[in-house]
C-alpha positions as a printed Julia matrix, in Angstrom:
358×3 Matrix{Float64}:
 142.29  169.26   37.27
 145.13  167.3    39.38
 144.18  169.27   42.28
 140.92  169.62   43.58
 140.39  172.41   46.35
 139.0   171.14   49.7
 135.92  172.37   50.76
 134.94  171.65   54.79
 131.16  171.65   54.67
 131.08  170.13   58.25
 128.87  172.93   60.28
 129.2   172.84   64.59
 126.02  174.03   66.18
 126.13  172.94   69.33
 129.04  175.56   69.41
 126.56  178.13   69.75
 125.62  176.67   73.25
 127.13  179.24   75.94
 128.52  177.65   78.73
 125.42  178.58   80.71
 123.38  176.31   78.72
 124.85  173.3    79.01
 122.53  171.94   81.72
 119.45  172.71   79.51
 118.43  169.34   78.12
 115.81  170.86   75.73
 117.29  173.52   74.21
 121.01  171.18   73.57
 118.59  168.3    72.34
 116.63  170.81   69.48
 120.23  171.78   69.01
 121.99  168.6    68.49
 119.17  167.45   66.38
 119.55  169.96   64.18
 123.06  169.49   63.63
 121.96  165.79   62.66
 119.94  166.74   60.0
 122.62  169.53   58.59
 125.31  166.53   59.14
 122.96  164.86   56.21
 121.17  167.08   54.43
 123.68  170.14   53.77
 127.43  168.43   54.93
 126.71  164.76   52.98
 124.92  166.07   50.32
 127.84  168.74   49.39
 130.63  165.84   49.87
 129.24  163.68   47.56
 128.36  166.67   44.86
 132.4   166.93   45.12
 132.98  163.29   44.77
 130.03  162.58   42.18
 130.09  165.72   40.4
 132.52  167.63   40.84
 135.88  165.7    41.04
 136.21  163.72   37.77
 138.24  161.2    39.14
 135.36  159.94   41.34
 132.44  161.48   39.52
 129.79  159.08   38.12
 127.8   159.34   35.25
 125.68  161.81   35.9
 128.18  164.0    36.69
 130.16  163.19   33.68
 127.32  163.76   32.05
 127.04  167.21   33.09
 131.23  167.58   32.09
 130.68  166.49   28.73
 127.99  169.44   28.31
 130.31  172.19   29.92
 133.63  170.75   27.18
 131.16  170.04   24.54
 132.08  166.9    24.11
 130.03  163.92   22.93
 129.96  160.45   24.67
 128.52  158.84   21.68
 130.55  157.62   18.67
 128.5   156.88   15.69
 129.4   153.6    14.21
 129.48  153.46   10.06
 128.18  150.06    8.71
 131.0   147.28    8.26
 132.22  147.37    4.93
 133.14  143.7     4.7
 131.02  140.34    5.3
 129.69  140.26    9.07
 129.49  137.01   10.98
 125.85  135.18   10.61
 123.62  133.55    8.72
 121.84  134.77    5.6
 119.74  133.9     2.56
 122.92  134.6     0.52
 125.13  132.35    2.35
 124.62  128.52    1.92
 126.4   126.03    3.81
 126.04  122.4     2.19
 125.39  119.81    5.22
 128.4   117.41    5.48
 126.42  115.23    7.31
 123.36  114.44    4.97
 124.74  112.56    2.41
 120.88  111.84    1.42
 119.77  115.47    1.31
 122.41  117.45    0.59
 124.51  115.26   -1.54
 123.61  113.02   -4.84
 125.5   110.95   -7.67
 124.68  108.7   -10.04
 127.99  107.47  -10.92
 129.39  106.5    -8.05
 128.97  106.46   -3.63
 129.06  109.03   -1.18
 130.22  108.44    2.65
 129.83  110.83    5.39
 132.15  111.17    8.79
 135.47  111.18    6.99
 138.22  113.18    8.6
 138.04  116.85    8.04
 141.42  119.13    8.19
 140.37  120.24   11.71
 140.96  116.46   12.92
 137.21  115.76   13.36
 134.71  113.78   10.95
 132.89  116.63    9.15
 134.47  115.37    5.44
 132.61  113.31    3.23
 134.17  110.98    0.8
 133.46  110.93   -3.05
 134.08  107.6    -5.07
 133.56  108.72   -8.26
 132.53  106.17  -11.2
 131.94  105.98  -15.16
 133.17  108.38  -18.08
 131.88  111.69  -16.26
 130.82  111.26  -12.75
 129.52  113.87  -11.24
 127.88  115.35   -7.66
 124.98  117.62   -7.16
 125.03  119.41   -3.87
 121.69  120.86   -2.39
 121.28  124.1    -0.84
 118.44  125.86    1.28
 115.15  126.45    0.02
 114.36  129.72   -2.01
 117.11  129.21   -4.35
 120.06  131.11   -5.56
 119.83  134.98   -6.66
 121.09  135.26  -10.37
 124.53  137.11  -10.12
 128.06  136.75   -8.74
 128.33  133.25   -7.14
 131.56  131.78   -4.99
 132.0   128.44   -3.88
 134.52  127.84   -1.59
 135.73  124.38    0.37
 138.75  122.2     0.83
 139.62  119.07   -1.06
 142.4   116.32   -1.13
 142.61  113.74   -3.59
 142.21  109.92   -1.49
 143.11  108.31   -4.78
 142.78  107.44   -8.55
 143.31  110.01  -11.54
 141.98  113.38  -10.83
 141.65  114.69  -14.59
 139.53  117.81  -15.55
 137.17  118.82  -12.64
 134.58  121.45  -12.93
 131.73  123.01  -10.85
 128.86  125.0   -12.32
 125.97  126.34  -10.81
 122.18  127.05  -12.72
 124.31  125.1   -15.27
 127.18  127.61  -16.02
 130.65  126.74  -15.2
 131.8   128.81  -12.45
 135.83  127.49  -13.18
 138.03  124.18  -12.86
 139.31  122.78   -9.31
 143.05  123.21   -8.69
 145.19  120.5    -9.32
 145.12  118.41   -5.94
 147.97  117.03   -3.98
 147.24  113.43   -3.26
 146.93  113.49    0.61
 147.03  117.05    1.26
 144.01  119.29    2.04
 143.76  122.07   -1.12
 141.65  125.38   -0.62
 139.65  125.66   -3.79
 137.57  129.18   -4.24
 135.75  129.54   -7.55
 133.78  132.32   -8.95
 131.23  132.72  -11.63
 128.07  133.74  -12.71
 124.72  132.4   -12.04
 122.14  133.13  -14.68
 119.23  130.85  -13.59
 117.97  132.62  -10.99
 116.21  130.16   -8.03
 118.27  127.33   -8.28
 118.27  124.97   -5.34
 121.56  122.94   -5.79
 124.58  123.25   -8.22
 127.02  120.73   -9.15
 129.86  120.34   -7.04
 132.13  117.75   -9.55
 131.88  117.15  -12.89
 134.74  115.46  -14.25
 135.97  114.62  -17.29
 139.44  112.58  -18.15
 139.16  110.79  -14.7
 139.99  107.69  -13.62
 138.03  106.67  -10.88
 138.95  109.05   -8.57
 137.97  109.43   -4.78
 137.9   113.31   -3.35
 137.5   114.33   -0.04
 135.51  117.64    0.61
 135.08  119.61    3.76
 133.25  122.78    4.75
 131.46  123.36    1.21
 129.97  127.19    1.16
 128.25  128.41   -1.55
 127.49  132.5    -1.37
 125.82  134.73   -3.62
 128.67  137.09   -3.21
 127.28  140.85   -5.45
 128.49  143.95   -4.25
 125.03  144.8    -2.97
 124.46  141.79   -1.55
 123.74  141.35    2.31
 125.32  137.43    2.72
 126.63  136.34    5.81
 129.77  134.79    6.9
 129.4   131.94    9.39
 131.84  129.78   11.92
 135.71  130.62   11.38
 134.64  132.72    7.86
 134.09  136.16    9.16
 133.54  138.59   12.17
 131.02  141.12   14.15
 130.23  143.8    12.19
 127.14  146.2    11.92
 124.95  146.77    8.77
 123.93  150.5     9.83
 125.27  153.45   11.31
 125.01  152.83   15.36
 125.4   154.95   17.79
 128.07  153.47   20.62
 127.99  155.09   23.98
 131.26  155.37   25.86
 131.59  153.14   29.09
 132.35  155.28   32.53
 135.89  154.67   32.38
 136.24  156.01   28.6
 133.81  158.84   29.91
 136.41  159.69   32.53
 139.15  159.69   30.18
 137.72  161.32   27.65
 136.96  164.57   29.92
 140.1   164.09   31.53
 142.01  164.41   28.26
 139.25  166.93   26.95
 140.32  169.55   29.9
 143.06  169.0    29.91
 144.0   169.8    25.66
 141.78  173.02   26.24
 143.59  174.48   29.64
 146.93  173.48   28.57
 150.12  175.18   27.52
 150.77  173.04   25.07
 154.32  172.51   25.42
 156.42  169.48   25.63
 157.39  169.47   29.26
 153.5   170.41   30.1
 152.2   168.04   27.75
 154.02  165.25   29.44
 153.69  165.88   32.83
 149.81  166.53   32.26
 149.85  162.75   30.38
 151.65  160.91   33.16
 149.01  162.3    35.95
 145.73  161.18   33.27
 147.68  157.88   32.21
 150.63  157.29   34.14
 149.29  154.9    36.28
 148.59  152.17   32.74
 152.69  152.68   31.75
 155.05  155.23   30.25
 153.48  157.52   27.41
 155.22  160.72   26.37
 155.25  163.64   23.16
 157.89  164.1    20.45
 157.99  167.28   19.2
 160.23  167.46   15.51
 160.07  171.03   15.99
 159.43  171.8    12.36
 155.23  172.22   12.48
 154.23  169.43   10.89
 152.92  166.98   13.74
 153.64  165.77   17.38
 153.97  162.02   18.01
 152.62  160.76   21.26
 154.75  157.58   22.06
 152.72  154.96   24.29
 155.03  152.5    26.27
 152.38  150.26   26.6
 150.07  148.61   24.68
 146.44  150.21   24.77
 143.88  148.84   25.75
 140.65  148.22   23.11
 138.96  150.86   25.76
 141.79  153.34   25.48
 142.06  152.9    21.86
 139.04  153.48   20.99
 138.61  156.84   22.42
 142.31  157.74   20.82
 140.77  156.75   17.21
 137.35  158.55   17.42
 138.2   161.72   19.19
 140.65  164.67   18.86
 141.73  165.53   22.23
 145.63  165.04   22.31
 147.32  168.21   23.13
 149.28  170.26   20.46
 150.31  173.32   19.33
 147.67  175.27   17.04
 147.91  174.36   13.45
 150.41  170.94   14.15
 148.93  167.59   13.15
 149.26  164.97   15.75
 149.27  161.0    15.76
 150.93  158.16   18.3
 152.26  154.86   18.05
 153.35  151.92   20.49
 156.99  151.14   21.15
 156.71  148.26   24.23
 160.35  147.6    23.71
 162.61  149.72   25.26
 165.69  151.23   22.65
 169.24  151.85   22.6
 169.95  155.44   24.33
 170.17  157.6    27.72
 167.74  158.03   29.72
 165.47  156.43   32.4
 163.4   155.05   30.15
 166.25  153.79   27.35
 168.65  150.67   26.98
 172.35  151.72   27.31
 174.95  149.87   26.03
 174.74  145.97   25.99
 171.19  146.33   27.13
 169.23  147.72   24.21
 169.04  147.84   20.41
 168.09  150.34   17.94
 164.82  151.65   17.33
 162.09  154.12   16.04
């Protein structure tokens, strides 16, 4: 497919004019008119059937479109649902305002102040001056209440001062586990987990100490999340990413398209041999870097060695489609080695200019 035959669809007419006939104004005008409307309807129309159709290096995607029927290939991945937390917000997935010291937040045993530094150098924390034998803070959540079941609470916490002693958190009432000891000064990640058996609860308590002696605690970015294995709880800002929640189809963009037929022909017209292999991959891909086969010459697989990183476009067709050349019945698979190595050749480090690799 590196060389596409050219076809000359131009047609001359007026070439049937005799030299007799060049004074005849009618007859040369139906003539040259005609070859006006075979210039665009027959000469155009095949040209751009070559480059739209034809010639999959220009074609669009109609055209590729019509490839990917003749290879039988699909442009369409199916995506499986994420198996981890997406990104978003959920019914499962409380986030305690840091702000609303009123709502949120209560104590009877000592004060709460909002806007005190947070790890990320802003104001989001919120200072606890705990008082009395067992002070303790309730923290709100959103309406509805939590699902009885597996429950994680998760935040950061420094002690400011005083005598930490025993500090617990339960939710519906049950101890979900005791805080870390904290580092006076220094932001702590505390993650607890436990079981909730009162289903519906709108707030659990976020301190209850025992031993103290008058502490003060900083707290920042307080997350509660009902956190089951069938569960559908979301992971907000800097906690998780995209993700899907059903299988979804994912259609190829027109330059994956044109790869992906490229590379299709290609592994089905090919001798697949080393030297073939690699000359066919440096006219589909030379122009993004240096790729080239390894063959161990003992059946077991091929390794196609990219010189370059690829990109998330690239990659993706790689992962979800077989179409690397290889011998019948040999595995295949390809890494990325950016850094040139020690050895001979134009594309290795020599001595005193490379190091070893693999």
């Amino acid at each position: 497919m590196s060389n596409v035959q050219d076809f000359d669809f131009s047609v001359d007419l007026l070439r049937a004019l005799l030299w007799q006939d060049n004074s005849a104004p009618i007859l040369t005008s139906l003539l040259t008119q005609k070859q006006d409307w075979y210039d665009e309807n027959v000469t155009q129309f095949w040209e751009d059937w070559i480059a739209n159709v034809f010639d999959v290096r220009t074609a669009n995607e109609f055209g590729l479109a019509v490839w990917a029927i003749i290879l039988g290939v699909p442009t369409t991945v199916i995506l499986p649902p994420t198996t981890k937390k997406n990104f978003g917000f959920g019914l499962l997935n409380y986030v305690v305002d840091p702000t609303n010291a009123n709502g949120d937040w209560s104590t009877s045993t000592g004060t709460i102040t909002t806007g005190y530094s947070d790890p990320n150098g802003g104001t989001q924390g919120v200072e606890l001056a705990l008082t009395g034998a067992t002070p303790s803070v309730t923290a709100g959540i959103a309406s509805g209440g939590i699902p009885s079941g597996t429950v994680t609470v998760s935040f950061k916490a420094k002690l400011v001062s005083g005598t930490q002693g025993t500090i617990n958190s339960s939710v519906g009432g049950t101890s979900i586990g005791n805080w870390p000891v904290l580092t006076p000064g220094v932001w702590t990640t505390v993650t607890l987990t436990g079981a909730n058996s009162s289903s519906g609860t709108t707030s659990f308590q976020l301190v209850s100490a025992s031993g103290a002696s008058a502490p003060t605690i900083a707290v920042w970015g307080v997350r509660l999340c009902a956190s089951t294995e069938t569960d559908n709880g979301k992971l907000n800002f800097n906690r998780g990413n995209f993700g899907i929640n059903n299988s979804t189809p994912a259609n190829l963009t027109l330059d994956q398209k044109r790869i992906l037929i490229l590379l299709r022909y290609f592994q089905i017209t090919c001798l697949p041999s080393v030297s073939e292999i690699n000359a066919g991959l440096k006219r589909i891909l030379g122009d993004q870097g240096n790729i080239y086969v390894l063959d161990p010459l003992n059946m077991t697989f091929v390794t196609y060695v990219f010189g370059f990183q690829p990109n998330s476009a690239l990659a993706f067709v790689l992962n979800n489609y077989d179409i690397l050349p290889r011998p019948s019945a040999v595995g295949v698979r390809y890494v990325v080695a950016t850094r040139p190595t020690f050895g001979f050749g134009p594309y290795n480090k020599n001595f005193n200019n490379g190091n070893f690799g693999s």
